[in-house]
C-alpha positions, 0 to 999 in steps of 0.5 A: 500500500502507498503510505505517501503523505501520510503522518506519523508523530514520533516521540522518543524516550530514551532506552537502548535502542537510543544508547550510544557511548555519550561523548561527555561521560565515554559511557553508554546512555540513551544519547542519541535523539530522536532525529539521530534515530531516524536518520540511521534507519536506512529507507526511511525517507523513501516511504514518503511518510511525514513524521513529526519529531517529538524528543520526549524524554531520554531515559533508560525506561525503568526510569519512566514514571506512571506521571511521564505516561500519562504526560505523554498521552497528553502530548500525544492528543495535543500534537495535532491530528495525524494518521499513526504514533510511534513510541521510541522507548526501552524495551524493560517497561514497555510491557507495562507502559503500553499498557497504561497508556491504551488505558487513557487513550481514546483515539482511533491512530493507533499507537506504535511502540518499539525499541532494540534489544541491541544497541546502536554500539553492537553487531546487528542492531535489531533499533533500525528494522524495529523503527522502520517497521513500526513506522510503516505499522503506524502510517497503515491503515491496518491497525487503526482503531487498535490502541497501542501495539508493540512492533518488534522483531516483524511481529505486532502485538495488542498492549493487553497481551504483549510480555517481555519473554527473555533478557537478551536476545531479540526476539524477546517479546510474546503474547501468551496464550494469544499470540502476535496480532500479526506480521509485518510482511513486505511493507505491510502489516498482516494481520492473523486475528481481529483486533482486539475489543478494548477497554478505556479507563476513565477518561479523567487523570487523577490528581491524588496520589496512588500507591499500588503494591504488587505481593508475589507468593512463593514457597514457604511465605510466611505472609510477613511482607503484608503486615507491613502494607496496612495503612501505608498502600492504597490498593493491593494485586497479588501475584498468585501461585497457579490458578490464584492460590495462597499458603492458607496461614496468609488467608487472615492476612489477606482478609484484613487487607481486603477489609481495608483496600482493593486486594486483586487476585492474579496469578503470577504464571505468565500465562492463563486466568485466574480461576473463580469457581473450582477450588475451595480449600483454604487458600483457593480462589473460591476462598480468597473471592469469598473474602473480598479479594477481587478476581482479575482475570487474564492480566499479569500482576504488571498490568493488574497493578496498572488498571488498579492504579488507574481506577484508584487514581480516578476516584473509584473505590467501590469493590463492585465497579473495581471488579466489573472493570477486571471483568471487563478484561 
């Protein structure tokens, strides 16, 4: 398909696909900008695609914030109509910042997320194929109405499922269970499945401050670490054993909690729901569901703590509208 004319923005946040050796310190940093990014994607500018350049942030993205995605949103929506976004940024958070922001954004062009696993310095920098695909995604008309997608590796992924799957080698992002929305293929994207339903939150951005906390349960946890959340955490996920299940001895302790905060049940797997209705020993899910624990669903713990903050930081703190907003996932 001919993308000439079309609009693209393009915000760039840092991360490695943006590392270099920084020429002040001699040490690798997210230093190049956004237009030393596209300058060395080769074929970029015989797309005939306009891009709008937005240097956003230049941070590693384990040091973006929930308030730097919810800034972006805003930057996005205020930049002007165009026909695509791409996001630049680290691949560590983009799991989870993806995620949160197809939770505030509202638009049809969809929203294009990608990074390196490689950096500018090493053999084969995946930064460039990344970008020049994520570009042509967001310029398409394949993925309008799609929120924001994940573009890596030829693969395109829906925010709701995409999971960073391995440290190091390129390929490192999957969607569990699903599976990628589709290929990037000869300039275009091809799609395997419909594109996902999706769920906005609330439109409005909270002004309170949040705190989410996020329990994993292991062998052997005594519990201990959830005495000390009580009175200072406005809201609870646990990351579950198996189909959300917990040593029976952290039952009371979780009870309290819920009595006090949103406690939401997931699992940690990776993979799969968390179930409602089919054990019921001390420690189930049916036990924990009948002591004010919320389910929530297919969503990692990750993303679990996002829709929570998100609900919370909007002013919801009904237990009922809290779990009709899980449900809805």
């Amino acid at each position: 398909m001919p993308l000439t004319g079309r609009h693209v923005a393009v915000f760039a946040l840092g991360g490695t696909i943006a590392t270099t050796v920084d020429p002040l310190t001699s040490k690798l940093a997210p230093a190049l900008s956004a237009e030393q990014l596209l300058q060395a994607v080769p074929g970029l500018n015989t797309l005939g695609v306009r891009l709008r350049v937005h240097d956003f942030r230049r941070l590693p993205s384990a040091s973006l914030s929930i308030a730097d995605i919810e800034e972006l949103r805003a930057a996005i929506v205020g930049s002007g109509p165009v026909d695509g976004v791409v996001v630049v940024q680290g691949t560590d958070t983009m799991e989870e910042t993806s995620f949160y922001l197809d939770l505030l954004y509202e638009g049809e062009a969809p929203i294009v997320f990608t990074g390196a696993m490689r950096n500018a310095t090493m053999a084969g920098p995946d930064g460039p194929a990344n970008l020049h695909a994520a570009v042509i995604a967001a310029a398409g008309p394949w993925l309008r109405g799609a929120g924001c997608v994940v573009v890596a590796g030829d693969e395109v992924h829906a925010a709701r499922t995409v999971h960073k799957s391995h440290t190091t080698r390129p390929a490192a992002f999957t969607s569990p269970g699903s599976g990628p929305l589709g290929l990037m293929v000869e300039g275009q994207v091809r799609l395997h499945q419909q594109l996902p339903r999706r769920t906005v939150g609330p439109a409005e951005i909270g002004t309170e401050p949040v705190r989410v906390a996020l329990h994993t349960v292991c062998l052997g946890d005594d519990g201990t670490q959830l005495d000390l959340l009580e009175g200072r955490y406005d809201g609870l996920v646990v990351a579950a054993l198996g189909a959300g299940h917990v040593p029976e001895w952290q039952v009371p302790r979780l009870r309290r909690l819920a009595a006090q905060i949103p406690v939401v049940l997931a699992s940690r797997i990776g993979d799969g729901p968390v179930l409602t209705n089919t054990y019921s020993y001390p420690g189930s899910e049916r036990d924990l569901l009948a002591h004010g624990l919320i389910a929530g669903g297919s969503l990692s713990p990750y993303k679990a703590r996002l829709l929570l903050h998100r609900l919370l930081a909007t002013g919801c703190r009904d237990q009922a509208r809290i779990a009709e907003a899980f449900s809805a996932y």
